[in-house]
C-alpha positions as CSV (number, residue, x, y, z in Angstrom):
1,X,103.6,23.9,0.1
2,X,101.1,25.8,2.5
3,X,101.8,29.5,2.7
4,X,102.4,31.3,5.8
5,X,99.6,33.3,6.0
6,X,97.5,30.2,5.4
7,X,95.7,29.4,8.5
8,X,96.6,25.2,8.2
9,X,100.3,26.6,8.4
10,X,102.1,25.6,11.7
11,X,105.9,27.0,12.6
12,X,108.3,24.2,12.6
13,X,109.4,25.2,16.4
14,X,107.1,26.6,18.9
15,X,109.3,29.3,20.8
16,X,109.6,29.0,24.7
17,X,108.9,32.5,26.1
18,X,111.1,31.7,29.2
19,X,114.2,31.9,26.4
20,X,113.4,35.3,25.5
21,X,113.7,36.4,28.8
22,X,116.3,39.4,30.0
23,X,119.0,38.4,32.4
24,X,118.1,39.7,36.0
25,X,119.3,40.0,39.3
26,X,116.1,38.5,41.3
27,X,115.2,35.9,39.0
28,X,111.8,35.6,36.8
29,X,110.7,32.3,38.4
30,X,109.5,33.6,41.4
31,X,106.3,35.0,39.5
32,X,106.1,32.2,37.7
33,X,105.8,30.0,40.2
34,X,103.7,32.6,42.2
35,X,101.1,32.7,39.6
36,X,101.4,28.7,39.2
37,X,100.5,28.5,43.3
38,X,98.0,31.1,43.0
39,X,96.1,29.5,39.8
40,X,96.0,26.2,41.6
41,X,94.9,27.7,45.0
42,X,92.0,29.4,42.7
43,X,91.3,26.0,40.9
44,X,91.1,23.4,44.0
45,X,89.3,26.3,46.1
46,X,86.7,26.8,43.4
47,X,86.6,23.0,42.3
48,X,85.9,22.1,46.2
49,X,83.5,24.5,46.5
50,X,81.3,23.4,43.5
51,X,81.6,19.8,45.1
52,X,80.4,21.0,48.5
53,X,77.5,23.0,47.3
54,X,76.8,20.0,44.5
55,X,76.3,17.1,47.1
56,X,75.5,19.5,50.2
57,X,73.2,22.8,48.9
58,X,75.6,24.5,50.9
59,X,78.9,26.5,50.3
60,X,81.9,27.5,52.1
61,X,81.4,30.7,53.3
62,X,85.0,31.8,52.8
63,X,85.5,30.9,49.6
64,X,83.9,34.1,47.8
65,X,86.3,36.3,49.8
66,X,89.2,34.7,49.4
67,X,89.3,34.1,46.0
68,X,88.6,37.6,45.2
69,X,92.0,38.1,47.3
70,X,93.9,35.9,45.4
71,X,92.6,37.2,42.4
72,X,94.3,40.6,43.0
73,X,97.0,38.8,44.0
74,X,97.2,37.5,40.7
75,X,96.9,41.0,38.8
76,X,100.0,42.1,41.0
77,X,102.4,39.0,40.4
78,X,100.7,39.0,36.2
79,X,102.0,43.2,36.4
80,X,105.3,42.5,38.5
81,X,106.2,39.9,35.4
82,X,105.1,41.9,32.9
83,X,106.8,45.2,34.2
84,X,110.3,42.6,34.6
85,X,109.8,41.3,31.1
86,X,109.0,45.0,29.4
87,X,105.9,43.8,28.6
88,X,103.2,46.4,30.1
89,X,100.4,48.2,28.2
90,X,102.3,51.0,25.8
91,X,101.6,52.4,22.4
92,X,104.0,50.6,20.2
93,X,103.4,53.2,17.3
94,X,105.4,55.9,19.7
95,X,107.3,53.2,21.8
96,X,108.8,51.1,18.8
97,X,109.7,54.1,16.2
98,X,112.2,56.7,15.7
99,X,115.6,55.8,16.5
100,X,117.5,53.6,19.4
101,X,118.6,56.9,21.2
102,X,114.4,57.6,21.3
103,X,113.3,54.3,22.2
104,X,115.8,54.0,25.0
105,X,114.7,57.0,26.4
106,X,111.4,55.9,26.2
107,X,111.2,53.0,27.7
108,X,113.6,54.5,30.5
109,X,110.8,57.1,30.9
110,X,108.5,54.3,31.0
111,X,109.8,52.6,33.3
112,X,110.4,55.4,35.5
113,X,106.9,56.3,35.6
114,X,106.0,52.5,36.9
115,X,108.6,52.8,39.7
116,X,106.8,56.5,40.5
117,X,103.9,55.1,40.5
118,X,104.2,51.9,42.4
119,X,106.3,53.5,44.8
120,X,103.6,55.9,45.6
121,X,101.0,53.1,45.7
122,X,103.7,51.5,48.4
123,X,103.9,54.0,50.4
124,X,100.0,55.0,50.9
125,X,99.2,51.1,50.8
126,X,101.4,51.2,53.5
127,X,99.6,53.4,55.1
128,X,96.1,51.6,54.6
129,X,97.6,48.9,56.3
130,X,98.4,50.5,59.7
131,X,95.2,52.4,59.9
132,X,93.2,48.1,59.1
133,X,95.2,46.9,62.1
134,X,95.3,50.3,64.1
135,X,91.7,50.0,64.1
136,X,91.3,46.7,64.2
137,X,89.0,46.3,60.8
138,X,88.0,42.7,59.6
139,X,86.4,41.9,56.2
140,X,83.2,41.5,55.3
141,X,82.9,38.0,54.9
142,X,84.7,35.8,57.6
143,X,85.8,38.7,60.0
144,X,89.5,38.1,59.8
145,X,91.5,40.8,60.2
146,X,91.6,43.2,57.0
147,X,95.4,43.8,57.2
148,X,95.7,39.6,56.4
149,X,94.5,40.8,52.7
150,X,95.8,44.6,52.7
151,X,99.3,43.8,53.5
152,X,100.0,42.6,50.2
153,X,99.6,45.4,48.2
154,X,102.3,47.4,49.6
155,X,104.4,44.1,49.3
156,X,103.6,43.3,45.7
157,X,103.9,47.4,44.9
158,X,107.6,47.0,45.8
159,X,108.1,44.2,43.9
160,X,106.9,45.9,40.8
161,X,108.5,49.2,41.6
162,X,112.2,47.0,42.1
163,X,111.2,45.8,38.5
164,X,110.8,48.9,37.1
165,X,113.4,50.2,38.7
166,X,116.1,47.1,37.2
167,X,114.1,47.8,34.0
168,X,115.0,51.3,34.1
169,X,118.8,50.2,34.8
170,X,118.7,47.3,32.0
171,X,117.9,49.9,29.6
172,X,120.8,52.4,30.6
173,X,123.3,50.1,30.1
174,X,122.0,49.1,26.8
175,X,124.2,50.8,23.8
């Protein structure tokens, strides 16, 4: 018999994170499935690029840019999940002791903060946005317009501020 602390020793049943999973009104898939379209956007664009530059000396010139965008896309969908699954950064030393009553609050406080802060992000993202196509900026690279790439951060600071904000609701209702 191997003990559990033995490195050979493997669990019988490999638990599905999906299962442990809090019930919510807009369901988790839809980062999911976001990060699983943005990975493979990263993959084939940096896979084609590597071809095109291995048989040609050259590269696309868009693909630098882009994938820095869909990185940060990425971060935002990665932080929406992790706000909706109560997963974000914390101490767990302050977080996970005392008793339920403290916790709660905690995490309620927590997850007040994220909406605060996400909402504010919204709101002067929001702003960034209108002043890109007010003044009709285009990025660096390619020269498209800058609001194509700056228009998401107000959208994804939503998103994660409607997480935190069901987060914060979850844990009222909990006894």
């Amino acid at each position: 018999m191997t003990h559990p602390h033995d490195p050979t020793h493997l669990p019988l049943e490999v638990p599905d994170p999906s299962a442990q999973d809090e019930v919510t009104v807009i369901p988790l898939r839809i980062e999911d499935w976001l990060t699983v379209i943005v990975m493979g956007l990263l993959a084939l664009i940096t896979f084609g690029n590597v071809l095109v530059r291995y048989f040609t000396n050259q590269s696309f010139a868009w693909t630098e840019e882009f994938s820095v965008f869909l990185m940060i896309v990425l971060a935002l969908v990665a932080g929406s999940a992790s706000v909706a699954r109560n997963r974000q950064i914390r101490i767990e030393y302050f977080a996970d002791s005392g008793s339920p009553a403290r916790q709660r609050a905690l995490a309620r406080f927590g997850a007040l903060m994220v909406f605060v802060l996400f909402a504010l992000i919204a709101v002067l993202s929001t702003r960034m946005v209108w002043d890109d196509i007010r003044f009709g900026e285009t990025s660096p690279g390619i020269g498209v317009p800058q609001w194509w790439y700056t228009i998401w951060l107000p959208i994804m600071s939503v998103a994660i501020a409607g997480r935190a904000l069901g987060l914060f609701i979850r844990r009222g209702r909990r006894a």
